[in-house]
C-alpha positions in Angstrom: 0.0 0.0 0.0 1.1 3.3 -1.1 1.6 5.6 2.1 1.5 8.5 0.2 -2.1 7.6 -1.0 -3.3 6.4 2.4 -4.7 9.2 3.8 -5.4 13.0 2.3 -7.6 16.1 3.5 -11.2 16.2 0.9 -11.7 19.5 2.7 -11.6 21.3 5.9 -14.2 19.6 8.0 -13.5 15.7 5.9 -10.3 13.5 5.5 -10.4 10.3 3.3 -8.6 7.1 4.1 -7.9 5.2 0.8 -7.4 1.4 0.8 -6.8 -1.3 -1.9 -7.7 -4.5 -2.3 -5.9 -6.8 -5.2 -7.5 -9.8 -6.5 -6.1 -13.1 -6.5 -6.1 -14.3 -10.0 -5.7 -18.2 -8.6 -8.3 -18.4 -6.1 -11.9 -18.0 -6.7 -12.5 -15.4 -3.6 -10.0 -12.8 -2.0 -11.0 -12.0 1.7 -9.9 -8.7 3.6 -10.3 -7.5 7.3 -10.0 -3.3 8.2 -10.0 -2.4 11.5 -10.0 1.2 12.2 -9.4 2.7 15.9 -10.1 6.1 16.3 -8.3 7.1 20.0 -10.6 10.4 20.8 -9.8 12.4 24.1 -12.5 12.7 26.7 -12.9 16.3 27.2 -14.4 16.0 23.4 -17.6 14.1 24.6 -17.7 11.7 22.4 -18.4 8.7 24.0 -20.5 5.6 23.8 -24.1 7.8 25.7 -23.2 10.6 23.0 -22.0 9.3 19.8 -24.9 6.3 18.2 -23.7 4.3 15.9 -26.2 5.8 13.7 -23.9 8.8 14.1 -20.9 7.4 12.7 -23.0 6.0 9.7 -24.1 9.9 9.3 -20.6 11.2 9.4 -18.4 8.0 7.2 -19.4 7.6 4.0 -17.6 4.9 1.6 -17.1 4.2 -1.7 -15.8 1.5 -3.6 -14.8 1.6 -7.4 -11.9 -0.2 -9.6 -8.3 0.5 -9.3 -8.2 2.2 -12.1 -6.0 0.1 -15.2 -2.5 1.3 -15.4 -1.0 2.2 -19.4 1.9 4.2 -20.6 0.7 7.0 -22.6 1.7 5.4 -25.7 -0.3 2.1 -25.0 -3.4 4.7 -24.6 -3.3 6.3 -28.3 -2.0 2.9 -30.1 -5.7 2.1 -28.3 -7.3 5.4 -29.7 -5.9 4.7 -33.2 -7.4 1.7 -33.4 -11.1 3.1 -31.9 -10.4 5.5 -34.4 -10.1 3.1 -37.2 -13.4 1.7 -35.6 -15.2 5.0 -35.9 -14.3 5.3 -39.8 -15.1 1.3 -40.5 -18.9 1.8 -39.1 -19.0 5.8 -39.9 -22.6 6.6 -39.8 -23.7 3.0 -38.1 -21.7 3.7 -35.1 -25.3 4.3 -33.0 -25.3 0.4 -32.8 -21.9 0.0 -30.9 -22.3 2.6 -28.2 -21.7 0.1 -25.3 -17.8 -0.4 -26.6 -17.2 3.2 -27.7 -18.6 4.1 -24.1 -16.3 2.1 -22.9 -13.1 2.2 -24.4 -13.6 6.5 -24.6 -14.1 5.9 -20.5 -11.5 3.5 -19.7 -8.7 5.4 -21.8 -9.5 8.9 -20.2 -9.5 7.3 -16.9 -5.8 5.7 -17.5 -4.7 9.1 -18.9 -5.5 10.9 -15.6 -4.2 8.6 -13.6 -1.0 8.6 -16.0 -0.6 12.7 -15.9 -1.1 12.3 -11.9 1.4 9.9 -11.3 3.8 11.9 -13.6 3.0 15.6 -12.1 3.8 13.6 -8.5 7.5 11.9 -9.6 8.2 16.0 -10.6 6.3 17.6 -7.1 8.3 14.8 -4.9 11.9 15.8 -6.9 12.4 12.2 -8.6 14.9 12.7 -11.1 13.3 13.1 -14.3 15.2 13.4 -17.4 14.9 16.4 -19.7 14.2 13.6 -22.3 10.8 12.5 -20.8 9.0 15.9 -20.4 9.4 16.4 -23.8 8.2 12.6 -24.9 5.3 13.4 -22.8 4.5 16.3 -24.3 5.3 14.9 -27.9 2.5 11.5 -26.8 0.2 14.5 -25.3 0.0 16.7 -28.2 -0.1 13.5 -30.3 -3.2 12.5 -27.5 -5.3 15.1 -28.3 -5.1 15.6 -32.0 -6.6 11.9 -32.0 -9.0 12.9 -29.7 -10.0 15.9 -31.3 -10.6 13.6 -35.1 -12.7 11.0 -32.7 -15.0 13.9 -31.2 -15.7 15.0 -34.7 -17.7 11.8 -35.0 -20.6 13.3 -33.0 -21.9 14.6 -36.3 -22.3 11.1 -37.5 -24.8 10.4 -35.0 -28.5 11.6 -33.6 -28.1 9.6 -30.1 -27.8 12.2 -27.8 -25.4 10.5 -25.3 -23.5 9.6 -27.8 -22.7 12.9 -28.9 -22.3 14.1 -25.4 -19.9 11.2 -24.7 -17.5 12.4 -28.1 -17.9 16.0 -27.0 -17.4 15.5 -23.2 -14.6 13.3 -24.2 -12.5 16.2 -26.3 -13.0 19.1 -23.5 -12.7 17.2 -20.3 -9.1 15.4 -21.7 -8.2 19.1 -22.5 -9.0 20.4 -19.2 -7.1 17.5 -17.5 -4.3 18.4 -19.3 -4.1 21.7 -18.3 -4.7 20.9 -14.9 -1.5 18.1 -14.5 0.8 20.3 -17.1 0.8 23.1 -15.0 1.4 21.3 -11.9 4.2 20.0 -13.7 4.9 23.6 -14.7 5.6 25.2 -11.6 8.3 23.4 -9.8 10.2 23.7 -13.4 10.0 27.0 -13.1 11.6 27.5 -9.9 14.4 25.5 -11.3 14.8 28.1 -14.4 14.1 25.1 -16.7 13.7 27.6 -19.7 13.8 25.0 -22.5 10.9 22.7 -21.0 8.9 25.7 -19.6 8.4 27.4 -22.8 7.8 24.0 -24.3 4.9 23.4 -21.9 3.6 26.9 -22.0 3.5 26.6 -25.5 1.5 23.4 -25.9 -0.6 25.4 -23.1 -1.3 28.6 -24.8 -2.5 26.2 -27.6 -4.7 24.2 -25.6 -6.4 27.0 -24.2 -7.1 28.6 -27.5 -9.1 25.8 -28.9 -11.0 25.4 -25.7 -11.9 29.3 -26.2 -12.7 29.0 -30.1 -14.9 26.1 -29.5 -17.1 27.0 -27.0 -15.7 25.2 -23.9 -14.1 25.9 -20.6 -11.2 28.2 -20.0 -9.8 30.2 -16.9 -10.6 33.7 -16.8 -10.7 36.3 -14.6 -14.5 36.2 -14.1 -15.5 34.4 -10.8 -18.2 33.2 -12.8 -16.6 31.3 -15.7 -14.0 29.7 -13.3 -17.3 28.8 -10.9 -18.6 27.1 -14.2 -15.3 25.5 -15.0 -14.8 23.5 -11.8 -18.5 22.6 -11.8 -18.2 21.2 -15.2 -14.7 19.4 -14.4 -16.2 17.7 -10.8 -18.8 16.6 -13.3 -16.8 15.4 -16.1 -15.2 13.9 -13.4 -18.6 11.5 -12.1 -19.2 11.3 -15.6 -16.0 9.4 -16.9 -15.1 7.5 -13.9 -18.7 5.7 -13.4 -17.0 3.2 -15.2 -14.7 2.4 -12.8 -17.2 3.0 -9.6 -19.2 -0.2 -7.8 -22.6 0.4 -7.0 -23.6 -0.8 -3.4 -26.5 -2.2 -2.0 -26.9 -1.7 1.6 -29.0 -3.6 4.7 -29.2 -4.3 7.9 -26.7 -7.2 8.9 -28.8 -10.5 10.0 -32.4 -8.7 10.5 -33.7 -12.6 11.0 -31.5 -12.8 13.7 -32.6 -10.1 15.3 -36.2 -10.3 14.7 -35.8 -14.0 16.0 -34.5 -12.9 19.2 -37.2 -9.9 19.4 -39.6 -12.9 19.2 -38.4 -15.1 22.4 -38.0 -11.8 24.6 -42.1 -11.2 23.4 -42.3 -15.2 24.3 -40.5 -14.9 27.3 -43.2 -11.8 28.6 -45.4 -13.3 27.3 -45.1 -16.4 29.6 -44.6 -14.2 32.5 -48.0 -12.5 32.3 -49.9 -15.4 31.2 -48.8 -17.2 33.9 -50.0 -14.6 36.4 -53.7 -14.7 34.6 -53.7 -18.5 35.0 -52.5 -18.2 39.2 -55.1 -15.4 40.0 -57.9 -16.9 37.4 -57.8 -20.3 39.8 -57.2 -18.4 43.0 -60.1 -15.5 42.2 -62.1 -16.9 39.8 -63.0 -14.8 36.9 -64.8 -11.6 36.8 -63.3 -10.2 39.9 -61.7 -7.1 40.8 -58.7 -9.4 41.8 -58.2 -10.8 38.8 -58.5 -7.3 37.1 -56.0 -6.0 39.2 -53.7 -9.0 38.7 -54.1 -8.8 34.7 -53.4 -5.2 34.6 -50.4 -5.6 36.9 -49.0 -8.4 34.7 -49.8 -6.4 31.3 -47.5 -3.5 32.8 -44.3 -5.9 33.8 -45.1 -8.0 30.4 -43.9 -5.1 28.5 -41.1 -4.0 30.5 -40.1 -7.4 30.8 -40.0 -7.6 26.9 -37.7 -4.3 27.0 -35.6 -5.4 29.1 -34.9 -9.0 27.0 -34.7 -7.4 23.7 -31.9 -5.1 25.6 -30.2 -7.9 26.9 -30.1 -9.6 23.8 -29.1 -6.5 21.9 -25.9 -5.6 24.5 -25.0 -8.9 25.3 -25.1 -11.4 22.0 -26.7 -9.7 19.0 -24.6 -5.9 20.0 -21.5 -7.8 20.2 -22.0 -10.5 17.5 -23.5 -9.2 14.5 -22.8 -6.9 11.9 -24.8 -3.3 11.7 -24.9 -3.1 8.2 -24.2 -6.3 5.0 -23.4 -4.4 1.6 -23.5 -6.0 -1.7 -21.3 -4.4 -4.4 -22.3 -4.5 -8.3 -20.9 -3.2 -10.9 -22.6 0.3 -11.8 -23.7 -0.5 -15.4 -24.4 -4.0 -15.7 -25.5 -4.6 -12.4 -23.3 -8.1 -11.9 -22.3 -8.8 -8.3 -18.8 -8.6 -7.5 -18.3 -9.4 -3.7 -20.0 -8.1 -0.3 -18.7 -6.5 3.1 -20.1 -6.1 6.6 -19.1 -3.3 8.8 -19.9 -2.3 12.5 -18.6 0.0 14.8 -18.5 -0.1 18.6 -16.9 1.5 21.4 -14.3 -0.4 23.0 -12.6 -0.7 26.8 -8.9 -0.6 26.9 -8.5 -3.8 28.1 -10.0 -5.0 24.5 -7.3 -3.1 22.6 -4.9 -5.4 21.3 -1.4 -5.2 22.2 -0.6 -4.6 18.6 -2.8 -1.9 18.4 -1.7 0.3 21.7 2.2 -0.2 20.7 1.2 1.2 17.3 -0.8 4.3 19.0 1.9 5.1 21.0 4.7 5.2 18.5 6.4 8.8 18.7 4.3 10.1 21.2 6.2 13.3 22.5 6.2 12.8 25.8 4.0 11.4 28.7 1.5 14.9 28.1 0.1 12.7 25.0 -4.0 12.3 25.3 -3.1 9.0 25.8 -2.0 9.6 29.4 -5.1 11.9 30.0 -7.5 9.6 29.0 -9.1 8.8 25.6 -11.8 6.9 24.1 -11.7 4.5 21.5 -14.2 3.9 18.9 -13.5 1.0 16.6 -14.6 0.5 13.4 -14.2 -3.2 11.6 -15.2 -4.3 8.0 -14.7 -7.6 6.2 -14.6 -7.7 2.5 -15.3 -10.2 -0.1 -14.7 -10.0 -3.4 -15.3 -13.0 -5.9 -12.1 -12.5 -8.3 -13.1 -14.5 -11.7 -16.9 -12.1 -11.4 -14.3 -9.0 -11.4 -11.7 -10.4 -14.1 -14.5 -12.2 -16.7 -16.2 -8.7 -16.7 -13.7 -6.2 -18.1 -11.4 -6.3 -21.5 -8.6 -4.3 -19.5 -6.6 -5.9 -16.9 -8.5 -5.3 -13.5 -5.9 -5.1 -10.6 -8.5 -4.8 -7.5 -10.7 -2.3 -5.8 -10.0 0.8 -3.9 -12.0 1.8 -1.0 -12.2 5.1 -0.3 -13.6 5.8 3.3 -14.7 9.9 3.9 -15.3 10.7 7.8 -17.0 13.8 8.5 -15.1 15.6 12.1 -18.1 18.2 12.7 -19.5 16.2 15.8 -15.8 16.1 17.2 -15.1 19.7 17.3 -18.2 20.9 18.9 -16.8 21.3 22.1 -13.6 22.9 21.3 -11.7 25.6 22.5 -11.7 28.9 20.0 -9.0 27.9 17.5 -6.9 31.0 18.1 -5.7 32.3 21.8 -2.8 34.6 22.3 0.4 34.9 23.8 3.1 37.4 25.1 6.5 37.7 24.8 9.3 40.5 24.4 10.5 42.3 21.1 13.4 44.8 21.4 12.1 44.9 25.6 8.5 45.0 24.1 5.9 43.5 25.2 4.5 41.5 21.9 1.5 39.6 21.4 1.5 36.3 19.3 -1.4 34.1 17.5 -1.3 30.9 18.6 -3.2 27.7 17.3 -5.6 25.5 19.6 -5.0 22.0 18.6 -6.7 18.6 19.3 -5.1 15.6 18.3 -7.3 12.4 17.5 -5.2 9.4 16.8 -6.2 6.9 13.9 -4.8 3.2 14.1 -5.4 1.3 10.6 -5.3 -2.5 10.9 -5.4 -3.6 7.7 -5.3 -7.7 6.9 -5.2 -9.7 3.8 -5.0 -13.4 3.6 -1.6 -13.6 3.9 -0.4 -10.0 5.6 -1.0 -7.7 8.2 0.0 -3.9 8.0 -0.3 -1.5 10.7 -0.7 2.4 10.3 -0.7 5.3 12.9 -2.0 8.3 11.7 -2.7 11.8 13.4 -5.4 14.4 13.1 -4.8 17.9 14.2 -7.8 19.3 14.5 -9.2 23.2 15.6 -12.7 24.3 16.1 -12.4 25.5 12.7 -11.7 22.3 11.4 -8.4 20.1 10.1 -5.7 21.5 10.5 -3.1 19.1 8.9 -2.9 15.6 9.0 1.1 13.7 10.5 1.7 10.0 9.8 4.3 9.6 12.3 6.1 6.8 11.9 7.1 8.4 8.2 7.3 11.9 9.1 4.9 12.6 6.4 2.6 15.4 7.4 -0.9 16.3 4.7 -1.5 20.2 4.8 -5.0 21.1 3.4 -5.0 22.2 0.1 -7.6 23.6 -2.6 -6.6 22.2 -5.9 -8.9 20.5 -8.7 
């Protein structure tokens, strides 16, 4: 797993945990456990009386789609070319064959972003990359989008309206990707004085914008308006492409017969009990006497407490602890075939049930003894177990399919209710001044990921700092890596 990828900041008041799961191409199923431990201190209130389950299921939200298929950027227009070639064979029959245009337009722009990303971040981490292969990428880019440009010119070969929306979405969301990863390639070059590859990429830039202006689509102004429209269009373009990739899931209530079979002996078990009293006081009394009304209304009263308190028990003491909350099916979006199920619960947890595992891995680099650790914390754990049958996955897609990638999104509203203000100041001297200084108010909330396949285990610390304003940054310890909050599309 990628540490880099493992965690980032969706926005000020959401973080995202981001986890992968390969298939086995030799066994029929692939199995995978996540635990998640969130270590919250007390003076946050959130605890077991404040925080429901349903909650947690308000604030986490997950999503499951395809990791999406790795290509070199040559692989993607030898596969353009030949859609191309496909276009002009059919010309004006090419209404019948929307499925595999759909899809081979969706699955190459998909590998094309996820080419430019992985570039743009060998350039922003300072891997040593060679004069030679910015300008080969910009030579297989500017080659990209010409293709591109001839296959969107097919939309006047058609009358299908999604067709003609796929072609044209197709040409102006590649050109706005493009933009988007050349100029984050763009800007750490310039800080080098790269002159030769700059102007090179500003060029192809310039060019790129141009025919985005002469045809009607998207381009960055200085009108709050069209850059409003330009990130709407590209978050949409964005839904648009990748529902290809993304797994539709069908959530329930984890063993409901269970539950409603348990339900039913703690109604048997009242029911017993005040039936029992009828028949004493019915011999004893007789019928039709105030006795016996008094004993029936008694026993009606206990009947249903007696019926709370069973289903209670039964809830805290075997179904609470043994069953799932929820059992999700996951499909694949368009054709609806299922690929696999998981069942997740969460629960509040003692100390004493916190592994050993799991406490050594919280307590790596603490500071000092100060750590919320010390002051008391408490620990919400989260567990999901994943299935996924493999030869569903493979049988279904033409590309190579590597896995899935979960992608977990926590909402931290609830836990910053009760926080300080977020800024307090401070004194000290300047020049024999007295000086005051802006300091943050910080909360930290420890995150332990246990994360299990069939045959490995990986453990990961990670380490919100929070303010009443929301996320401040977030540190994975162990690899000094720390995730500041930034606004970028």
């Amino acid at each position: 797993m990628n540490i880099n990828e493992l965690v980032r900041i969706h926005d000020k008041n959401q973080f995202e945990i981001k986890l992968g799961y390969l298939i086995n191409n030799k066994k029929k199923n692939t199995e995978y456990s996540i635990n998640i431990y969130f270590f919250i201190p007390k003076n946050l209130g959130i605890n077991k009386y404040t925080y429901s389950n349903h909650h947690f299921f308000e604030d986490f939200y997950s999503y499951v789609r395809l990791i999406t298929p790795k290509d070199s950027l040559k692989s993607l227009i030898s596969r353009l070319n030949k859609l191309h070639e496909f276009l002009k064979k059919y010309n004006f029959e090419i209404d019948k064959h929307l499925n595999h245009i759909n899809y081979e337009l969706k699955m190459t722009i998909c590998s094309y972003r996820a080419y430019l990303r992985d570039f743009s971040k060998k350039i922003l981490n300072k891997a040593k990359c060679e004069k030679k292969s910015i300008t080969e990428l910009i030579e297989d880019i500017t080659t990209f989008r010409e293709i591109i440009r001839k296959i969107s010119l097919f939309y006047h070969n058609t009358k299908n309206e999604k067709l003609i929306d796929l072609f044209k979405f197709t040409d102006e969301y590649s050109s706005l990707l493009t933009d988007v990863y050349l100029f984050r390639i763009l800007k750490p070059l310039l800080s080098e004085n790269k002159v030769e590859l700059t102007t090179k990429i500003k060029d192809f830039l310039k060019r790129e914008i141009k025919y985005r202006a002469e045809n009607g689509m998207s381009v960055v102004t200085s009108c709050d308006a069209n850059n409003e429209e330009l990130i709407y269009k590209y978050s949409v373009y964005k839904k648009y492409f990748y529902n290809i990739l993304f797994l539709s899931q069908k959530k329930k209530e984890d063993a409901t017969e269970l539950r409603h079979f348990a339900y039913a002996i703690a109604a048997g078990i009242a029911m017993i009990f005040a039936t029992s009293i009828a028949f004493i006081t019915q011999k004893k009394y007789g019928n039709l006497t105030m006795s016996f009304f008094v004993a029936l209304v008694i026993s009606y009263m206990f009947k249903d407490r007696i019926k709370d308190f069973f289903r209670q028990m039964f809830d805290n003491k075997f179904i609470f602890k043994k069953v799932y909350d929820f059992r999700n099916k996951i499909y694949d979006l368009e054709r609806f075939r299922l690929f696999g199920f998981y069942k997740e619960r969460v629960r509040f947890i003692s100390e004493k049930d916190v592994p050993k595992k799991i406490l050594a891995t919280r307590l790596k680099k603490t500071d000092s003894n100060i750590t919320t650790w010390y002051l008391g914390e408490n620990i919400l754990k989260y567990e999901k177990k994943i299935k996924l049958y493999n030869d569903k996955i493979i049988n279904s897609f033409k590309d190579k399919i590597e896995g899935l990638n979960d992608i977990v999104r926590f909402n931290i509203n609830k836990f910053t209710k009760k926080m300080d203000d977020p800024t307090l100041i401070l004194y000290t001297f300047s020049n024999n001044s007295l000086k005051k200084v802006k300091a943050s108010k910080v909360y930290h909330i420890n995150l332990v990921i246990e994360f299990q396949s069939e045959d490995k285990q990986y453990f990961y610390k990670v380490r919100l700092i929070l303010t009443k304003d929301g996320i401040k940054r977030i540190e994975i310890p162990e690899y000094d890596l720390t995730i500041e909050n930034e606004h970028i599309i």
